[in-house]
MARBASE-789839 format. One record per residue (C-alpha): chain; x, y, z. Coordinates in nm, 4 decimals. Layout:
<recs>
<rec kette="A" c1="X" c2="Y" c3="Z"/>
...
</recs>
This chain:
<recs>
<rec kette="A" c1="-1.8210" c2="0.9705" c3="2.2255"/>
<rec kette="A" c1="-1.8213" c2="1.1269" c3="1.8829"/>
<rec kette="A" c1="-1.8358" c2="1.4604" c3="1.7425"/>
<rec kette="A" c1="-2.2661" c2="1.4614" c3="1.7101"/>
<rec kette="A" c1="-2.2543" c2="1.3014" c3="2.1035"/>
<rec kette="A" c1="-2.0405" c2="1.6008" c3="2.1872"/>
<rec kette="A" c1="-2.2850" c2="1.8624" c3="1.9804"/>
<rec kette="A" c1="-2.5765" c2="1.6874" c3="2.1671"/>
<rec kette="A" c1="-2.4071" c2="1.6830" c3="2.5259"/>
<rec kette="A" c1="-2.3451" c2="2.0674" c3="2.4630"/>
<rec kette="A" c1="-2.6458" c2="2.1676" c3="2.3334"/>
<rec kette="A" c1="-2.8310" c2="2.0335" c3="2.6520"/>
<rec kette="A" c1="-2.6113" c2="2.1279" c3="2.8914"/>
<rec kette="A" c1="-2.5608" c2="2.4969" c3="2.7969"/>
<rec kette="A" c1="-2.9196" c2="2.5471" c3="2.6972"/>
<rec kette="A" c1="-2.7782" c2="2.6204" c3="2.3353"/>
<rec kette="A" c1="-2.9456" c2="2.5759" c3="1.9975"/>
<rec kette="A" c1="-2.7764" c2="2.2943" c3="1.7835"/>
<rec kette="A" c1="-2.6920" c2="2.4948" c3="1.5026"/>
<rec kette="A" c1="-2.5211" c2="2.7387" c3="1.8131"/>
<rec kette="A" c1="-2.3381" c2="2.4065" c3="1.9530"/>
<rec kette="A" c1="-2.2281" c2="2.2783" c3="1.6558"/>
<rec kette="A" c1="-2.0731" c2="2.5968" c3="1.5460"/>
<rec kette="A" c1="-1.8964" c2="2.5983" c3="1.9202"/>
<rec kette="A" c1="-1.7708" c2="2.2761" c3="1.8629"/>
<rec kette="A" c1="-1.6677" c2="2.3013" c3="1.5027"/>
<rec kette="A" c1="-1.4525" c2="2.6862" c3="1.5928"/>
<rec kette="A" c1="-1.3336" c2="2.4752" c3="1.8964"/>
<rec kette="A" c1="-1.1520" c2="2.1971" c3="1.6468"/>
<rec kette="A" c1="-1.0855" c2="2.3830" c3="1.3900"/>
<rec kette="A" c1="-0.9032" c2="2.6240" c3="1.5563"/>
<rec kette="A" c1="-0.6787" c2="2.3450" c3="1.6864"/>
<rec kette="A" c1="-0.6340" c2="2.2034" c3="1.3637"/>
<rec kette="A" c1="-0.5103" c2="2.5322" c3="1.2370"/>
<rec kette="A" c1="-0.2515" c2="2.5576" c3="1.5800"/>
<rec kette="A" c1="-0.0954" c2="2.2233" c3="1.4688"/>
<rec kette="A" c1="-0.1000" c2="2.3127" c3="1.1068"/>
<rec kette="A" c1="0.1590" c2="2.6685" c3="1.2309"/>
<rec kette="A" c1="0.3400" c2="2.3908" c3="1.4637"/>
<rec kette="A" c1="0.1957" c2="2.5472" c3="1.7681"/>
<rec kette="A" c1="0.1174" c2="2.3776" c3="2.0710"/>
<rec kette="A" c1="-0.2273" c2="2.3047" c3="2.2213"/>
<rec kette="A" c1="-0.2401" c2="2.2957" c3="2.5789"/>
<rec kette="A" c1="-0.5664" c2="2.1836" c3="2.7731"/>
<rec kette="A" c1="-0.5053" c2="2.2096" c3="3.1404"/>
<rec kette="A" c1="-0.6004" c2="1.8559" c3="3.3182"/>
<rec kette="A" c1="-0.6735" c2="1.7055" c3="3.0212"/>
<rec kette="A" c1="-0.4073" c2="1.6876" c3="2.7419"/>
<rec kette="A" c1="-0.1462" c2="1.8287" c3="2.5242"/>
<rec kette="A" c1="-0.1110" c2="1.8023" c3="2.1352"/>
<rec kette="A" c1="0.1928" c2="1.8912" c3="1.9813"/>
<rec kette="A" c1="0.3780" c2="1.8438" c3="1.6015"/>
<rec kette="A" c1="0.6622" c2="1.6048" c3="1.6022"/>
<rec kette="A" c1="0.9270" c2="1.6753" c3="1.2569"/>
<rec kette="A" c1="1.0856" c2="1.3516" c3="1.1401"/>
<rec kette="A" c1="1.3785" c2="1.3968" c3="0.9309"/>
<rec kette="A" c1="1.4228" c2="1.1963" c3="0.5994"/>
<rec kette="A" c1="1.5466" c2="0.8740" c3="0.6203"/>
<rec kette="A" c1="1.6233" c2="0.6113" c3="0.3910"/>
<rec kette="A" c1="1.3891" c2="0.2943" c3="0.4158"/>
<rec kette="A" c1="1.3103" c2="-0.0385" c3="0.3161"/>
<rec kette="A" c1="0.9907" c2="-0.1387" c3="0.0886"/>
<rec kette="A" c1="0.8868" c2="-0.4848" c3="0.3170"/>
<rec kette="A" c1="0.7579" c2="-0.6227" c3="0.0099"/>
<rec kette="A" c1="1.0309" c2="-0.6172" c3="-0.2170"/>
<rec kette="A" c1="1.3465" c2="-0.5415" c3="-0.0098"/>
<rec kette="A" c1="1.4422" c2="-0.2439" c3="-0.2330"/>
<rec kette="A" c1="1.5505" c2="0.0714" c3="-0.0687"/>
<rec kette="A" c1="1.3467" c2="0.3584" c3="-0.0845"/>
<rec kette="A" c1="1.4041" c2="0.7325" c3="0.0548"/>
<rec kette="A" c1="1.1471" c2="0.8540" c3="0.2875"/>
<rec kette="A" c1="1.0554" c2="1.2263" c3="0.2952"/>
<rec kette="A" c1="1.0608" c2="1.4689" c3="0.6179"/>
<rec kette="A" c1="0.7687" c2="1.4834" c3="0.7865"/>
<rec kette="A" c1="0.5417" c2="1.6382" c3="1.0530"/>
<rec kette="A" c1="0.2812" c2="1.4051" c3="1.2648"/>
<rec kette="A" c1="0.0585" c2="1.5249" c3="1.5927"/>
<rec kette="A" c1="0.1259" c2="1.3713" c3="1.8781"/>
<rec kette="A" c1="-0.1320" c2="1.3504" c3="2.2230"/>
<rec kette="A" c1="-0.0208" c2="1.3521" c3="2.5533"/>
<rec kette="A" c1="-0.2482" c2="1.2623" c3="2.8156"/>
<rec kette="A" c1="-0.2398" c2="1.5334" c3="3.1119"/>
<rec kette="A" c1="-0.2315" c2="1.4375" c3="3.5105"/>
<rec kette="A" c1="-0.5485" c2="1.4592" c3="3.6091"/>
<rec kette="A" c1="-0.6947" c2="1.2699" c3="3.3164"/>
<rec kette="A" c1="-0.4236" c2="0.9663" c3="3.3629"/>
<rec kette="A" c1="-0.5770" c2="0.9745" c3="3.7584"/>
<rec kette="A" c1="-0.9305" c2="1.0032" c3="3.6928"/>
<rec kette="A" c1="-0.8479" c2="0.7321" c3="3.4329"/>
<rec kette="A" c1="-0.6823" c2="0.5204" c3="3.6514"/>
<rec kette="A" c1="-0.9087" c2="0.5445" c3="3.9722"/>
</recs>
């Protein structure tokens, strides 16, 4: 499923416009976006968690040429699947 399928799947479900859905659907990211961007949490009971993981710098090695090369700090989101979604997976 993509982002339109989701617009489409909304729009008939909740008897919305699409213009309506894709505005609930684009808040409904974007918002998230922006929680991760403040390195908040975003919790979704049943179905997942996203979170920001901070790497420190570190000093690494260019595979191509062996040199050594200093890595910056940085932030990356991370998913974790929730309970119910690892059973309904899983059944």
């Amino acid at each position: 499923m993509n982002k339109a399928d989701l617009i489409t799947n909304l729009k008939n479900e909740a008897g919305l416009t699409k213009t309506e859905a894709e505005s609930v659907v684009n808040l409904f990211f974007g918002e998230m976006s922006n929680a991760l961007a403040n390195g908040d949490r975003v919790e979704i009971r049943g179905l997942c968690s996203f979170y920001v993981k901070k790497y420190k710098a570190y000093t690494g090695r260019n595979p191509k040429t062996g040199k050594q090369v200093q890595i910056a700090p940085k932030k990356l989101p991370f998913f974790k699947c929730g309970k119910e979604l690892k059973e309904r997976v899983d059944s």
